[in-house]
C-alpha positions in Angstrom: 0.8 16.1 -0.9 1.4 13.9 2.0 1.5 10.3 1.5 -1.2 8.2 3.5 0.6 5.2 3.7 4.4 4.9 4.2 6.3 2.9 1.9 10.3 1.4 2.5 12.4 -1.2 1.5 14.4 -2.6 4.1 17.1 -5.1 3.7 18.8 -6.5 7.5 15.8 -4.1 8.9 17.1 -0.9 7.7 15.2 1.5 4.8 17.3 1.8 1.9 18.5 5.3 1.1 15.7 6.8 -1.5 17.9 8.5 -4.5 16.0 11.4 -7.1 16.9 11.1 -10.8 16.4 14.2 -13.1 12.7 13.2 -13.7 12.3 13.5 -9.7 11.4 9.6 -9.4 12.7 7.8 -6.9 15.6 4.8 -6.6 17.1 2.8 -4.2 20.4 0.7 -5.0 19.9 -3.5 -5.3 22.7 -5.3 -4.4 22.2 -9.1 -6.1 21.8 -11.6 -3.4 20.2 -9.6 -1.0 16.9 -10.2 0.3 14.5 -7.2 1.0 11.3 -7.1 2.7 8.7 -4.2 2.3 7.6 -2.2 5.1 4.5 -0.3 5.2 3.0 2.5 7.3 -0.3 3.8 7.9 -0.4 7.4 9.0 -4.2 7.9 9.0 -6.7 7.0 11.7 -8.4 4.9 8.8 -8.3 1.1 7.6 -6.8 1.2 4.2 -6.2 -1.1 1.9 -2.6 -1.6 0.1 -2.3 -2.9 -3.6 1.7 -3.9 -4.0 3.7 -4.9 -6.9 6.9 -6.0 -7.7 8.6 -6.1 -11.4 4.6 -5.2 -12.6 3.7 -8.7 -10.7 0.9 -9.0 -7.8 2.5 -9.9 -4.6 -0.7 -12.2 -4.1 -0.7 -14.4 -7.2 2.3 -13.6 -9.3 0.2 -12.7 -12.2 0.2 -9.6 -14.3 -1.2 -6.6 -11.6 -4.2 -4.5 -12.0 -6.0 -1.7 -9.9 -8.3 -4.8 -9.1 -5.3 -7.1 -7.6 -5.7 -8.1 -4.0 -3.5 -6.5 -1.3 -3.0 -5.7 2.3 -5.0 -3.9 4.6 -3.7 -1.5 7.0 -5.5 -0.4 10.7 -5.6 3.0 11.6 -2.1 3.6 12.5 -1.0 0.1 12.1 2.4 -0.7 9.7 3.4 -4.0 8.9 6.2 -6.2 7.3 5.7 -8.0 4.1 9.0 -10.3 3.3 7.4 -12.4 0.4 5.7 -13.3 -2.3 2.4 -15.1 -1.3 2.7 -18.9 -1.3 -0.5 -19.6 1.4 -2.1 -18.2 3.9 0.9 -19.1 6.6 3.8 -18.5 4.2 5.4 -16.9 1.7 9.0 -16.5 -0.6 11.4 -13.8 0.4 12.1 -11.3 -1.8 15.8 -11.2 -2.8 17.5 -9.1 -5.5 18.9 -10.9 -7.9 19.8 -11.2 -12.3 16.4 -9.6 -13.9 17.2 -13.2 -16.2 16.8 -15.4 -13.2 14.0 -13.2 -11.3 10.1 -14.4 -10.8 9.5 -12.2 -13.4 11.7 -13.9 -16.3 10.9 -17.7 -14.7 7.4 -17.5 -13.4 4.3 -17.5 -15.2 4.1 -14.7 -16.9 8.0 -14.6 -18.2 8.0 -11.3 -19.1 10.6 -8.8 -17.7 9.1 -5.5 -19.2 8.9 -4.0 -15.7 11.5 -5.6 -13.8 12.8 -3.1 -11.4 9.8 -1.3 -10.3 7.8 -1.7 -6.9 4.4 0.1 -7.0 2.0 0.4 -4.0 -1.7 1.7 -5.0 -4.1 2.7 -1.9 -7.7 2.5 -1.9 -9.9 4.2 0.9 -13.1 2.5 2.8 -16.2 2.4 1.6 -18.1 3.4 4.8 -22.0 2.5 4.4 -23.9 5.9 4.1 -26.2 6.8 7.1 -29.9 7.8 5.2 -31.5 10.9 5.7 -35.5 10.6 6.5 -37.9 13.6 7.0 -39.8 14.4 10.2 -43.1 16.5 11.0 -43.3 18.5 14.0 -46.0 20.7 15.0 -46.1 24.4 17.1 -48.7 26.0 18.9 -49.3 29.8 17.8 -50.8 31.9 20.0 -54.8 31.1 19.3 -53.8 27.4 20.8 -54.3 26.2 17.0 -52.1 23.5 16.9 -50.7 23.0 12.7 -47.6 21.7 11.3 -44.5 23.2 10.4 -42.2 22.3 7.4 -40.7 19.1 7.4 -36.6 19.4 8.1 -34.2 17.0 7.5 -32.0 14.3 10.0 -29.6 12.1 10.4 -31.4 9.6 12.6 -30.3 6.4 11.0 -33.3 4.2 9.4 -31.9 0.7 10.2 -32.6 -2.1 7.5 -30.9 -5.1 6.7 -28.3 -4.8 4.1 -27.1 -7.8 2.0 -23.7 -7.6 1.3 -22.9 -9.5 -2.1 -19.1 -10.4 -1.6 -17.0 -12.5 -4.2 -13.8 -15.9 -3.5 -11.0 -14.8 -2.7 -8.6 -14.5 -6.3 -12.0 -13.9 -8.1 -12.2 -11.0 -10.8 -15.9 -10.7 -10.0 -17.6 -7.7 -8.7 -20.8 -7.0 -6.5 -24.0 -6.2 -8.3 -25.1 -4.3 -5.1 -24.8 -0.3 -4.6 -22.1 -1.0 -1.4 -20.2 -3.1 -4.1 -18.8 -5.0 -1.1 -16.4 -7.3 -1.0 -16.0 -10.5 1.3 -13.7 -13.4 2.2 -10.6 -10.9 2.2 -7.2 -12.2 4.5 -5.7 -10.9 7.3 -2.2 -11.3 8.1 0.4 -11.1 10.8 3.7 -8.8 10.1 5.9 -8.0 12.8 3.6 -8.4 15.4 1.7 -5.6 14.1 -2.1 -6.3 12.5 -2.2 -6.6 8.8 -4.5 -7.9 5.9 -4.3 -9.1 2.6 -7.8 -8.1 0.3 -9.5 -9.0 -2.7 -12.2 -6.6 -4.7 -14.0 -6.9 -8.3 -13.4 -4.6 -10.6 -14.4 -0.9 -9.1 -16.1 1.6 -12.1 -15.0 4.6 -9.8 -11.0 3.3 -10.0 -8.7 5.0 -12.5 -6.5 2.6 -14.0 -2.9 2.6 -12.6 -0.2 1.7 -15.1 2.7 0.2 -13.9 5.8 1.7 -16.5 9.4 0.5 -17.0 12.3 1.7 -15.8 13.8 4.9 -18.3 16.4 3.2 -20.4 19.6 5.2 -21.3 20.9 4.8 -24.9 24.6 5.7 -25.3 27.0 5.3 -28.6 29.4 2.4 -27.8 29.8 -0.9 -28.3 28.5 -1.7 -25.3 24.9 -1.4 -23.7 23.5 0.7 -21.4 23.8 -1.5 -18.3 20.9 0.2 -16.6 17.9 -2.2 -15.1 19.9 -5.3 -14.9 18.2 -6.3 -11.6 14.8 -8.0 -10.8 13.1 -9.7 -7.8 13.9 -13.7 -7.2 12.0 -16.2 -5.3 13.6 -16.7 -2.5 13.3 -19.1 0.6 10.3 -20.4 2.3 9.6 -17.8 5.0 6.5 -17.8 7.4 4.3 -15.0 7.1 0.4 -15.9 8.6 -2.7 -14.1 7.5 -6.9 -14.5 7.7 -9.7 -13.9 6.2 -11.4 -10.7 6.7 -14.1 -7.8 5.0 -13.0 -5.1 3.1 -15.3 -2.9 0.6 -12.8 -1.0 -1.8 -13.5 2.5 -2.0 -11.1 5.3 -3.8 -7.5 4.9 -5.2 -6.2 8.2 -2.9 -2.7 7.0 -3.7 -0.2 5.9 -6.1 3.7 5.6 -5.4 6.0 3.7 -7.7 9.9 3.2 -5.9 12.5 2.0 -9.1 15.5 -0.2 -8.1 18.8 -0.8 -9.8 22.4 -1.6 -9.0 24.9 0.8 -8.5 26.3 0.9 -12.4 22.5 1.2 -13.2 22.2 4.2 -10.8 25.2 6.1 -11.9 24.1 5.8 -15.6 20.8 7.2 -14.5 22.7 10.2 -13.7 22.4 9.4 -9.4 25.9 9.4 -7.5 25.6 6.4 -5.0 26.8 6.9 -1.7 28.9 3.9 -0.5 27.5 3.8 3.1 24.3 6.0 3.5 23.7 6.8 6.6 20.1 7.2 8.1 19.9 10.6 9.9 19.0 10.7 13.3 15.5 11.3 14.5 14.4 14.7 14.5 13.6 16.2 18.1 9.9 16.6 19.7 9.8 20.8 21.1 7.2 19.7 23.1 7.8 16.8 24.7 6.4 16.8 28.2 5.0 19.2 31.1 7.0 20.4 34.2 10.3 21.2 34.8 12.4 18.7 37.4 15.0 20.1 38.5 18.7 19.2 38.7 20.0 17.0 41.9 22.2 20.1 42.6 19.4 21.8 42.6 19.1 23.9 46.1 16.1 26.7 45.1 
C-alpha cells in the first residue's frame, strides 16, 4: 500500500539512506552530533493531518505521545520541513543525534529512554461535514389530465443550518460533545516556504491506538553488551520555525509509519551492512514528457 504522506530524515538537506533489517523495518544510520530535520510530503489532493514522534516523545510538548498528540497539518500536495522540537509558536530546538544518556528523552520530563531510537509519524484524514439528504414530491400528469403525486426520491440538495462547532485550547486532552467532534484553535506553521500546520484534537472513539515499540535488542554471549540503540535525539539549538493557529476536525488514522535509527555498530549488529557513502540515485525519467517534436539546428527536412 502506498503511503499518503512522505516521510525522510534529512541531515545537510539530504534523505538518509533507508536500510531493511530481517523483520523488514526500516533504519537509517545516526551519526552523534549531527543535527536532522524531518521532512514530510503530502501526495494526496487532501489536507492531512501529521502526528510525529521522536524517542516515543510528541514533537509538540515533549510528553509521552498518544494517537491524541497534536501534529502538523499538510495541504493537498504541500510538504514541509520540521527541524525541531516545539519551543513556541516562532521557534523551536533542532534535532541532533546524540548519547541516548544525554538525549530529551533521558533529561527532559519524562526521563525515560524505553523508546529512544524510534521516529513514528501517524496520519489522520479530514472530517469533511456530511451534505444531508431531504425528500422531494413531484407530481405527473397521466393522460385523463388528473394531476397526483408520484413517490418521493431522494437528493442531494444541501439543507443549510447553522452548525456549532465545539472546539477545545490548544494542548487540551478534551474532546467535542458534538456529532462533527470538531476541533478548533489548531497552529499553522511555516517550513521551507512551503504551507504547514501544527493541530490539536480530543480523544477520537473511531482512532485505534498506535503504540510506539522499542528498538529489537540483540543478546549475544560475551562479556560485553550488545551495543545496539545507543543513540537518542538531543535538544539542540534555538532555531526559528513560525506557525498559526488554524481548524482541523480529526478524522481517520489511514496511516502509521515507524523509521528506527542507530549508529553504524548498532546497524551492523542488527544484521544491516552500512554503506560508507550511500549515494542517492538519480531521478527516474518522465516517458512522456511533452508534445511535438523540434527538430535539430542541422535539421534541413
Amino acid at each position: 500500500m502506498s503511503s499518503v504522506v512522505e516521510l525522510s530524515i534529512r541531515v545537510g538537506g539530504k534523505p538518509l539512506h533507508i536500510y531493511k533489517d530481517s523483520d523488514a523495518d526500516s533504519f537509517v544510520e545516526g551519526r552523534k552530533g549531527s543535527e536532522y530535520t524531518l521532512h514530510l510530503k503530502n501526495k494526496t489532493r487532501d489536507r492531512v493531518l501529521a502526528v510525529l514522534s521522536v524517542d516515543g516523545l510528541s514533537i509538540m510538548d515533549g510528553k509521552l505521545a498518544t494517537p491524541d498528540s497534536r501534529g502538523y497539518i499538510l495541504d493537498s500536495f504541500g510538504s514541509m520541513e520540521i527541524p525541531g522540537w516545539t519551543l513556541d509558536l516562532k521557534t523551536v530546538a533542532k534535532f541532533k543525534f546524540g548519547d541516548k544518556d544525554l538525549s530529551y528523552a533521558a533529561l527532559g520530563e519524562t526521563q525515560d529512554t524505553a523508546n529512544s531510537g524510534t521516529i513514528g509519524m501517524l496520519v489522520y484524514s479530514e472530517k469533511v461535514k456530511p451534505v444531508p439528504y431531504v425528500i422531494h414530491q413531484y407530481l405527473s400528469h397521466d393522460t385523463y389530465d388528473e394531476v397526483r403525486p408520484r413517490g418521493p426520491y431522494w437528493s442531494k440538495s444541501p439543507v443549510y443550518q447553522n452548525v456549532n462547532l465545539v472546539g477545545s485550547s490548544v494542548g487540551s486532552a478534551g474532546g467535542s460533545a458534538s456529532p462533527l467532534r470538531a476541533v478548533s484553535n489548531l497552529v499553522m506553521g511555516q517550513g521551507q516556504g512551503m504551507s504547514s500546520a501544527v493541530a490539536s484534537a480530543g480523544p477520537q472513539s473511531s482512532i485505534t491506538d498506535a503504540v510506539y515499540g522499542s528498538s529489537k535488542g540483540i543478546s549475544f554471549n560475551s562479556e560485553q553488551p550488545a551495543t545496539s540503540n545507543n543513540l537518542g535525539t538531543e535538544f539542540g539549538a534555538e532555531s526559528t520555525f513560525k506557525t498559526n493557529s488554524v481548524s482541523f476536525s480529526r478524522g481517520y488514522n489511514i496511516q502509521t509509519t515507524t523509521i528506527y535509527y542507530d549508529d553504524a555498530r548498532g546497524l551492523k549488529l542488527r544484521g544491516i551492512e552500512v554503506i560508507k557513502n550511500p549515494q542517492i540515485p538519480a531521478p527516474k525519467g518522465n516517458p512522456f514528457p511533452g508534445v511535438g517534436c523540434k527538430p535539430p539546428a542541422n535539421w534541413r527536412g
